[in-house]
VOLUM-316933 format. One record per residue (C-alpha): residue number from 1; x, y, z. Coordinates in steps of 0.5 Angstrom, whole numbers. Example, Ala and Ser with C-alpha at 12.3 -4.5 7.8 and 13.67 -1.06 7.14 Angstrom:
# residues 2
<node><num>1</num><x>25</x><y>-9</y><z>16</z></node>
<node><num>2</num><x>27</x><y>-2</y><z>14</z></node>
# end
This chain:
# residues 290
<node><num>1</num><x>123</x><y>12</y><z>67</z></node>
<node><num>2</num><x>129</x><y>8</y><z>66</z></node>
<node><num>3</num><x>129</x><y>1</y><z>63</z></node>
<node><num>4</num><x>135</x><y>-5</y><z>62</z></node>
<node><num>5</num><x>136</x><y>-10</y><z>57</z></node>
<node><num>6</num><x>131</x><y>-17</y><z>60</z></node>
<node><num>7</num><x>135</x><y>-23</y><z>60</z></node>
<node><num>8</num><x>130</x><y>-27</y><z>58</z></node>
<node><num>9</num><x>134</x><y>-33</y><z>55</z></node>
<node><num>10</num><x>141</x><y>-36</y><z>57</z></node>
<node><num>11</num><x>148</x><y>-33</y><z>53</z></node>
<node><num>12</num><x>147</x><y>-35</y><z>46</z></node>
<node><num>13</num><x>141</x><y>-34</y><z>39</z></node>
<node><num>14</num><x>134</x><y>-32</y><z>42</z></node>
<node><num>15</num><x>130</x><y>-37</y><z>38</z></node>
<node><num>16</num><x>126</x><y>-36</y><z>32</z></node>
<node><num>17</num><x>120</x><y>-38</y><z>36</z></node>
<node><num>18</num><x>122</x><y>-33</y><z>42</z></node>
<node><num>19</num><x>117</x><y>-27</y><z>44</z></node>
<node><num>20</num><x>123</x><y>-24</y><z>48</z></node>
<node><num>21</num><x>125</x><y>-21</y><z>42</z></node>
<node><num>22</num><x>117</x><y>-17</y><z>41</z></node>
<node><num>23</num><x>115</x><y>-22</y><z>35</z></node>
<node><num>24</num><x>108</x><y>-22</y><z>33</z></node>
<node><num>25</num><x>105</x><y>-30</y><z>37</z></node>
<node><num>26</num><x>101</x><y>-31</y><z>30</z></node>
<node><num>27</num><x>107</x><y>-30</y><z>26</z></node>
<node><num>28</num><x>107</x><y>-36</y><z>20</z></node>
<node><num>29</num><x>111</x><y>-40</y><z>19</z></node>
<node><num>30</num><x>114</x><y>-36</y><z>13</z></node>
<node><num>31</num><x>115</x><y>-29</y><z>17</z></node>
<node><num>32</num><x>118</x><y>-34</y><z>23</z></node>
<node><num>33</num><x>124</x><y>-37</y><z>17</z></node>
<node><num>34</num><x>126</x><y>-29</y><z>18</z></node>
<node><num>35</num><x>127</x><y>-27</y><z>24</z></node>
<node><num>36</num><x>133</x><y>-27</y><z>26</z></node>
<node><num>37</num><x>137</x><y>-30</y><z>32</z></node>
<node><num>38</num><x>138</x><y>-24</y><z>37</z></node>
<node><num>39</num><x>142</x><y>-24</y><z>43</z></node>
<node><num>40</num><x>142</x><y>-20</y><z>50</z></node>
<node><num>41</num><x>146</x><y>-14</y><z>50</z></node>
<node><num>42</num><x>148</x><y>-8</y><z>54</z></node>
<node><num>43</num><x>152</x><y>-1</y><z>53</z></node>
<node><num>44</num><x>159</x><y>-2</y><z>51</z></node>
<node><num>45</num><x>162</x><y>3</y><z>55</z></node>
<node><num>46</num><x>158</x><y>2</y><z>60</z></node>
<node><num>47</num><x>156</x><y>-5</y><z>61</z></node>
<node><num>48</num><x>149</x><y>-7</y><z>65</z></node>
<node><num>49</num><x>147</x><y>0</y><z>67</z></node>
<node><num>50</num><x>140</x><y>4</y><z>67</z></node>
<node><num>51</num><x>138</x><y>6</y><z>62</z></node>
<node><num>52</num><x>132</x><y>8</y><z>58</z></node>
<node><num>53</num><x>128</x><y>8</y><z>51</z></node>
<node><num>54</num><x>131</x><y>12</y><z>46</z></node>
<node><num>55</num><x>128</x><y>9</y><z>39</z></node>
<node><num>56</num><x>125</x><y>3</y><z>36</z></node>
<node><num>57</num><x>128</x><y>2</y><z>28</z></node>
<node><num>58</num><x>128</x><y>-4</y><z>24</z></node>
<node><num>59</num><x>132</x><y>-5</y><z>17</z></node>
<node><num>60</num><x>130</x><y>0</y><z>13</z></node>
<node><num>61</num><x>136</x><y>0</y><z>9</z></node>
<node><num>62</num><x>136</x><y>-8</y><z>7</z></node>
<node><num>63</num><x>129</x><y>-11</y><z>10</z></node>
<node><num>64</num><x>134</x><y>-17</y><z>12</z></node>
<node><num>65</num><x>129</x><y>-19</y><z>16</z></node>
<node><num>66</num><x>122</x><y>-16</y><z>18</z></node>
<node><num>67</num><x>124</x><y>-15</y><z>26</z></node>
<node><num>68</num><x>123</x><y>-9</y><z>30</z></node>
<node><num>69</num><x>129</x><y>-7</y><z>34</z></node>
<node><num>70</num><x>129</x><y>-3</y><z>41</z></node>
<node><num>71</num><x>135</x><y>1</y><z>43</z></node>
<node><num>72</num><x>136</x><y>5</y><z>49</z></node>
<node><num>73</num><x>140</x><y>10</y><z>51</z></node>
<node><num>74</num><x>145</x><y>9</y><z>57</z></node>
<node><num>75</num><x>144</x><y>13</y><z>63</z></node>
<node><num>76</num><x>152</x><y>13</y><z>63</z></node>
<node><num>77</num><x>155</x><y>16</y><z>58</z></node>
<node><num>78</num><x>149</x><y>18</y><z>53</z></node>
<node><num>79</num><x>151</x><y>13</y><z>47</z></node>
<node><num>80</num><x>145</x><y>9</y><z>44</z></node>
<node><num>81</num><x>145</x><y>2</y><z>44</z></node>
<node><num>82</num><x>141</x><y>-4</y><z>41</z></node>
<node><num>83</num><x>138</x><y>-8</y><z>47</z></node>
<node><num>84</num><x>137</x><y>-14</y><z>42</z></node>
<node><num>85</num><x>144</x><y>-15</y><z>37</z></node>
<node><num>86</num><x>144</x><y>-21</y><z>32</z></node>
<node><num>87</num><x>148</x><y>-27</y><z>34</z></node>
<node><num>88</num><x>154</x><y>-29</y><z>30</z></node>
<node><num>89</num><x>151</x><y>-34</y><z>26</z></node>
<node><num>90</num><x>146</x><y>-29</y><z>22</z></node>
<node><num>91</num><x>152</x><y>-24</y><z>20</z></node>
<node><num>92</num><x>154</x><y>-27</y><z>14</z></node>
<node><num>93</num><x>145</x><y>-25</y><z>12</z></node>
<node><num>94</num><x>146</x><y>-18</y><z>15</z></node>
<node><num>95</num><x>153</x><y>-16</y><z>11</z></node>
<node><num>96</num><x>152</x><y>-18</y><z>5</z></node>
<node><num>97</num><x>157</x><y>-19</y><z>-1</z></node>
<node><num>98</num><x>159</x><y>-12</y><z>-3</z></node>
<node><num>99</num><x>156</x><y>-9</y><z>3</z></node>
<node><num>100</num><x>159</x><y>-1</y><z>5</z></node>
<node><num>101</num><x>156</x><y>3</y><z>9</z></node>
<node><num>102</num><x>154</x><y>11</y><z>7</z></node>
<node><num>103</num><x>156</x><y>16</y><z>6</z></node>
<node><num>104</num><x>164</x><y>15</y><z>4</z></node>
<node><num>105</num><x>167</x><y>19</y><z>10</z></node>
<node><num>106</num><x>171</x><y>25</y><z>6</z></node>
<node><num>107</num><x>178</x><y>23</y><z>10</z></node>
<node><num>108</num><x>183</x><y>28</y><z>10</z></node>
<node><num>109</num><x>189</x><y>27</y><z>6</z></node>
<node><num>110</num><x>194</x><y>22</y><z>10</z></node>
<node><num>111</num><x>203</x><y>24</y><z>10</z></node>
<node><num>112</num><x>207</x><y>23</y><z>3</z></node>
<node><num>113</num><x>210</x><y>15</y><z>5</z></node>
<node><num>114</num><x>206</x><y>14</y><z>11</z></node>
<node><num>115</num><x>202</x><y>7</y><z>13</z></node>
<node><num>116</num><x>195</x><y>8</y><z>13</z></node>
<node><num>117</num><x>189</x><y>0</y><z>14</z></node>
<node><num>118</num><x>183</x><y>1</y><z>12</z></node>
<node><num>119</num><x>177</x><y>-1</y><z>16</z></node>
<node><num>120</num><x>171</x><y>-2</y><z>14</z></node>
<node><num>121</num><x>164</x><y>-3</y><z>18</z></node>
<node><num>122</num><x>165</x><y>-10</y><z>20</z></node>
<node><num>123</num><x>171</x><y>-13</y><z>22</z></node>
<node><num>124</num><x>173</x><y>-18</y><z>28</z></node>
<node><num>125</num><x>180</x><y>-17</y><z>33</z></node>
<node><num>126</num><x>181</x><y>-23</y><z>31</z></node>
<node><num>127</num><x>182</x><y>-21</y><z>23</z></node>
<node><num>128</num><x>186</x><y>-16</y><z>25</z></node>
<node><num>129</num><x>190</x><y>-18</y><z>30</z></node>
<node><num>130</num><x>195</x><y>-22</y><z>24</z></node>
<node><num>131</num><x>196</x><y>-14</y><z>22</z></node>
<node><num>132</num><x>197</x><y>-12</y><z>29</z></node>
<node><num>133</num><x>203</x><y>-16</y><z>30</z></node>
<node><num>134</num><x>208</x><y>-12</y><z>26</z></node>
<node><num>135</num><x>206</x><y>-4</y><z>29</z></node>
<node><num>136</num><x>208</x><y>-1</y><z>24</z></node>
<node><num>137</num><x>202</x><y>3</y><z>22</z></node>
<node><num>138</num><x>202</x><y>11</y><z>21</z></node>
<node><num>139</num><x>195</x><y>11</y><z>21</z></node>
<node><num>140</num><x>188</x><y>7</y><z>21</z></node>
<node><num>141</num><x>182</x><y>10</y><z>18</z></node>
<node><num>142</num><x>176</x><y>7</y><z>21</z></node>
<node><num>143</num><x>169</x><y>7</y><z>18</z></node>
<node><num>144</num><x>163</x><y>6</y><z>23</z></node>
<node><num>145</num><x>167</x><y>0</y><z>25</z></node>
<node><num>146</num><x>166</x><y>2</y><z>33</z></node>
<node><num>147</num><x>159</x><y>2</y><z>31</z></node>
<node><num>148</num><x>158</x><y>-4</y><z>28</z></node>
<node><num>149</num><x>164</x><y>-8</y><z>32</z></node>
<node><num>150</num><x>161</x><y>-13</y><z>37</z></node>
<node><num>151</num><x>166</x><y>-12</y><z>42</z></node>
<node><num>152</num><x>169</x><y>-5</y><z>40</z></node>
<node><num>153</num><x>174</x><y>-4</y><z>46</z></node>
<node><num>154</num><x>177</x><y>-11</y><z>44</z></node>
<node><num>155</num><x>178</x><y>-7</y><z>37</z></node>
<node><num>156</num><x>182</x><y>-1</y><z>39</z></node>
<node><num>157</num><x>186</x><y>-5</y><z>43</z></node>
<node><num>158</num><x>188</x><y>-9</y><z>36</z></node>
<node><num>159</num><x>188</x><y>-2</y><z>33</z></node>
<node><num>160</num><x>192</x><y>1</y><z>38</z></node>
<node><num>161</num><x>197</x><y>-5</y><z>37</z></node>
<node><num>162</num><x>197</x><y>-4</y><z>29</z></node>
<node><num>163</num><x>199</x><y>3</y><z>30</z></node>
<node><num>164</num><x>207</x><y>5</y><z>33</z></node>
<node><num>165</num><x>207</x><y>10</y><z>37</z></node>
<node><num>166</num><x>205</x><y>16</y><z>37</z></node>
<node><num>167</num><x>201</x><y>14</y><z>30</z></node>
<node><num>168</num><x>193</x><y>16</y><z>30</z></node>
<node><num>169</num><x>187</x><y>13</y><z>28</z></node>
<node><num>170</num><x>181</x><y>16</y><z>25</z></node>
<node><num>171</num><x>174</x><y>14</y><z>27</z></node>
<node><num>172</num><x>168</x><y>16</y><z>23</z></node>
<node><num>173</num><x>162</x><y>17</y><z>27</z></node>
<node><num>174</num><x>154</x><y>20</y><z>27</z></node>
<node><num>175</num><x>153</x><y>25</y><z>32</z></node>
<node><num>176</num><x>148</x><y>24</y><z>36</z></node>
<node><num>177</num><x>148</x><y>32</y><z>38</z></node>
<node><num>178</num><x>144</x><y>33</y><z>31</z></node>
<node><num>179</num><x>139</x><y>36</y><z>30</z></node>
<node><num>180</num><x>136</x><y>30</y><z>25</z></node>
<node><num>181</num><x>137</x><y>26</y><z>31</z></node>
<node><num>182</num><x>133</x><y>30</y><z>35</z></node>
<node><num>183</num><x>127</x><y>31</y><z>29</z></node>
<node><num>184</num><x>128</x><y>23</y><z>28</z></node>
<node><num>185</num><x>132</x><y>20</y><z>33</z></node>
<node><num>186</num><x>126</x><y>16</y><z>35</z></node>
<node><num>187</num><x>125</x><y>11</y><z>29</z></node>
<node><num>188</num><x>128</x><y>14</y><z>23</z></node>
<node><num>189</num><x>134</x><y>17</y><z>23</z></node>
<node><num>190</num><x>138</x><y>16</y><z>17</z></node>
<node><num>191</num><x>145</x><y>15</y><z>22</z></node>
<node><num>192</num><x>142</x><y>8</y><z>24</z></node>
<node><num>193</num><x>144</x><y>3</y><z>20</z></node>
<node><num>194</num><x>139</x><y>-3</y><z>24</z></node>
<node><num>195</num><x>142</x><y>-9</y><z>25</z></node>
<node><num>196</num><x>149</x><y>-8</y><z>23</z></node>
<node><num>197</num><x>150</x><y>-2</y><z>26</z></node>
<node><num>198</num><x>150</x><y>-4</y><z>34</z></node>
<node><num>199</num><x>150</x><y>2</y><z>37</z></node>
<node><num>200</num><x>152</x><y>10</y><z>37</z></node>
<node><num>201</num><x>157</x><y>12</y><z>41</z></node>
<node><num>202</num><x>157</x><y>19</y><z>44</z></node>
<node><num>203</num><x>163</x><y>23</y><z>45</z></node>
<node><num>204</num><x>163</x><y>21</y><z>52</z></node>
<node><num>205</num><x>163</x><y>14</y><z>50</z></node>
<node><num>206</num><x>168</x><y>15</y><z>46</z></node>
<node><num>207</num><x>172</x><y>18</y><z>50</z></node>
<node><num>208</num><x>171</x><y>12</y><z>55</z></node>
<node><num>209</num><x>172</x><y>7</y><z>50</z></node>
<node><num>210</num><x>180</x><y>10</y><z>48</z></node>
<node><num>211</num><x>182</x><y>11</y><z>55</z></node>
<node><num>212</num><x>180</x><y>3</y><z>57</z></node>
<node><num>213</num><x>184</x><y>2</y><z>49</z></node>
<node><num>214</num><x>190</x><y>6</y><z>52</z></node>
<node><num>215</num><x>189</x><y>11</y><z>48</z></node>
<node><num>216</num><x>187</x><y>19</y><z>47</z></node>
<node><num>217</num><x>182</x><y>23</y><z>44</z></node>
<node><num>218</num><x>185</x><y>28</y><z>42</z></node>
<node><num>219</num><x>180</x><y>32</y><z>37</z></node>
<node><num>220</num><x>174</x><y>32</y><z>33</z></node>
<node><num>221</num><x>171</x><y>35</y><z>28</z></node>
<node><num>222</num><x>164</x><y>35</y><z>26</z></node>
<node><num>223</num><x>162</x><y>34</y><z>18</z></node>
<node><num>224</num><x>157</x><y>36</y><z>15</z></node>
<node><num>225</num><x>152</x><y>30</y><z>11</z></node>
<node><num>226</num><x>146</x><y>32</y><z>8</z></node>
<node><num>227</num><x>145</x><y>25</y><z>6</z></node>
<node><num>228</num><x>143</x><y>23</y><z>13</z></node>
<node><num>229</num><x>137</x><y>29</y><z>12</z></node>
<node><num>230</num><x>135</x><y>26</y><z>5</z></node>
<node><num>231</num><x>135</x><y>18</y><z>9</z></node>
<node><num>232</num><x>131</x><y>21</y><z>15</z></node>
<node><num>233</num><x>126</x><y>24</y><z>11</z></node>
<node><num>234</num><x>125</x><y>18</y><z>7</z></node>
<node><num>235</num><x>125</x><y>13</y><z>12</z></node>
<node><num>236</num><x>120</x><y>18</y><z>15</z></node>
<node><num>237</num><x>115</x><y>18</y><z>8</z></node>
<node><num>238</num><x>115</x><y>11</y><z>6</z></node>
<node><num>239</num><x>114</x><y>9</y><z>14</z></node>
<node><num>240</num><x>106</x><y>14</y><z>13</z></node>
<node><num>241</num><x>105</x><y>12</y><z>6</z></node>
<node><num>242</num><x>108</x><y>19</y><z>4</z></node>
<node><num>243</num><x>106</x><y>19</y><z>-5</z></node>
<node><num>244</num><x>112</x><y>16</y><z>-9</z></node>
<node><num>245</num><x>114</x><y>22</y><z>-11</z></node>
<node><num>246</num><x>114</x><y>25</y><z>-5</z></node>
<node><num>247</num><x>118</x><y>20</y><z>-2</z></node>
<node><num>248</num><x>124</x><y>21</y><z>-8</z></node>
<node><num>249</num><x>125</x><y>27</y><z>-8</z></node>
<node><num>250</num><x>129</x><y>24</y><z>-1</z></node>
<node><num>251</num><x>132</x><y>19</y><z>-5</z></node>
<node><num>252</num><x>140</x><y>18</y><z>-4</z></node>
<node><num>253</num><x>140</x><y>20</y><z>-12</z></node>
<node><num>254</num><x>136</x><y>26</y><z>-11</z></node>
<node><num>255</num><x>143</x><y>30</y><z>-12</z></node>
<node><num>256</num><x>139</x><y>37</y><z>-11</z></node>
<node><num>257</num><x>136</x><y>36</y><z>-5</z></node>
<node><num>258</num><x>143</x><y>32</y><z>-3</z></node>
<node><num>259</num><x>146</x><y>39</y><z>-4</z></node>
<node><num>260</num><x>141</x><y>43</y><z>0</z></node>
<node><num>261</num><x>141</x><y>39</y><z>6</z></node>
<node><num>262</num><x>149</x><y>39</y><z>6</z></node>
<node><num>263</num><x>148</x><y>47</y><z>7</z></node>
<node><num>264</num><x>143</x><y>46</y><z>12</z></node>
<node><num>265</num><x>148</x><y>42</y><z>15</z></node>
<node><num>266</num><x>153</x><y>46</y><z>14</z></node>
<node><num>267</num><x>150</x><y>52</y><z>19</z></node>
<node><num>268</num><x>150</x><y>46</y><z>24</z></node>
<node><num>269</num><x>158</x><y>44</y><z>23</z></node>
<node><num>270</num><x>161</x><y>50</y><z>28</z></node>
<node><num>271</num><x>156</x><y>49</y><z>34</z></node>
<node><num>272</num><x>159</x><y>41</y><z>32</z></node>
<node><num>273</num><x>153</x><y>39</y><z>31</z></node>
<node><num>274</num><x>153</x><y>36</y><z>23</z></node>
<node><num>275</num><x>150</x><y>30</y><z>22</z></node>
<node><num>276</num><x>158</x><y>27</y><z>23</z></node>
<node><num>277</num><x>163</x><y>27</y><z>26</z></node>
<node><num>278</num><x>171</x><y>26</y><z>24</z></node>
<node><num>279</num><x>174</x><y>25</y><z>31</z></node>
<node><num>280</num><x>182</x><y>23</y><z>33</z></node>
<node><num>281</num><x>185</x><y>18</y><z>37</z></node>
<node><num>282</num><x>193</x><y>18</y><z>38</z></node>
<node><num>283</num><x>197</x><y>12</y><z>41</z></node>
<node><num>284</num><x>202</x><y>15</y><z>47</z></node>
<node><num>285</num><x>209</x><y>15</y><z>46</z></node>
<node><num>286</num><x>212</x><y>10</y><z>51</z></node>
<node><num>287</num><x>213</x><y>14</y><z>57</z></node>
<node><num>288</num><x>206</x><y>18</y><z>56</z></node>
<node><num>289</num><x>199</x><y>18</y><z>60</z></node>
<node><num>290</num><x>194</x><y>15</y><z>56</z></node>
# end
């Protein structure tokens, strides 16, 4: 059984009051003010291709809004999409100030004198574009960005103009062939970050995605997390009704269940099936195949 996104609307915000969006019809007014303005979307590597369901999460993280969303994994290249994404105009609810995605990847120490940019989960091309004009850049560190981007092909794009030849770029990724994905990739996976967090690309996407930017995927690693375990399993309790103490023993402060469940993920890393992985992608040298 295969299914695709239903464009049930015209390009633009579904409204508050659209049940394309698999809202309650006896909503209050109250729970309707909280819904969000959804888009249609499809595989960003991919584009409209079949593609069938794969999980329904909702923010469990934020609780910026009481919608429920579907994602779907593409029959393509494997990744794992949103059917349904928020429009521009609630991004400023769903990011909100000092909002930081976790864990803080462990970036490997980048060369004495050389010229690294940050980027954090949300950033538009069009904010980095003005960085994109000089080259110059040794490295960018990409935190989740190409999960969360709305166009993430436009954003290597810019990325590959920041960096000058030769240069890399390191882009933090969950791992879709974990097992905490496998044990709870159909709701409460502590890799989705729903809605921030549009898609989960696989390493085949990835891949799809640097050749169309004009880039290589020259390595990845994998990265033990035990944090993805700890909010998976959370998420897991508090959605049966798990007793409190149960449920924090799982919380993100439980430092002896953390260490516990990053050996776990430690046996997973060799297999590169940890729950993140570190992957490298490099700008050719003039005269090279992409």
């Amino acid at each position: 059984m295969t299914a695709t996104p239903t464009r049930t609307a015209p390009p633009g915000a579904l409204s508050a009051g659209s049940d394309a969006a698999s809202r309650p019809l006896q909503a209050s007014r109250a729970e309707r003010a909280r819904w969000l303005p959804l888009v249609p979307a499809h595989c960003a590597v991919c584009g409209d291709e079949p593609s069938e369901p794969a999980a329904m999460t909702e923010d469990f993280e934020l609780r910026t809004s009481p919608d429920s969303f579907l994602a779907l994994r593409c029959a393509g290249c494997g990744s794992v999409f949103l059917s349904l994404v928020p429009a521009e105009e609630a991004l400023g609810r769903i990011f909100p100030p000092g909002y930081r995605a976790s864990p803080t990847p462990p970036w490997p120490p980048s060369p004495a004198g050389s010229r690294v940019l940050d980027l954090g989960p949300w950033v538009a091309s069009e904010q980095l574009r003005p960085l994109a004009l000089d080259g110059e850049y040794d490295l960018v560190r990409i935190d989740l960005t190409l999960e969360c981007a709305a166009h993430p092909v436009e954003l290597l794009r810019t990325v590959r103009a920041a960096l000058r030849p030769g240069g890399r770029a390191l882009t933090l990724l969950n791992n879709l062939t974990s097992p905490t994905f496998a044990l709870f990739g159909g709701r409460h996976w502590g890799g989705y970050d729903t809605p921030r967090q549009q898609r989960v690309l696989s390493r085949d996407g990835l891949a799809r995605l640097a050749a169309a930017a004009s880039m290589e995927l020259e390595a990845v690693t994998a990265l033990p997390a035990g944090e993805l375990w700890l909010r998976s399993i959370h998420r897991w309790c508090s959605d049966w009704g798990a007793p409190g103490w149960l449920a924090r023993r799982f919380s993100d402060h439980a430092r002896v269940s953390r260490v516990l469940f990053r050996l776990v993920d430690q046996l997973f890393r060799r297999s590169g099936r940890s729950a993140l992985t570190l992957a490298t992608l490099r700008r050719p040298n003039p005269g090279e195949a992409p």
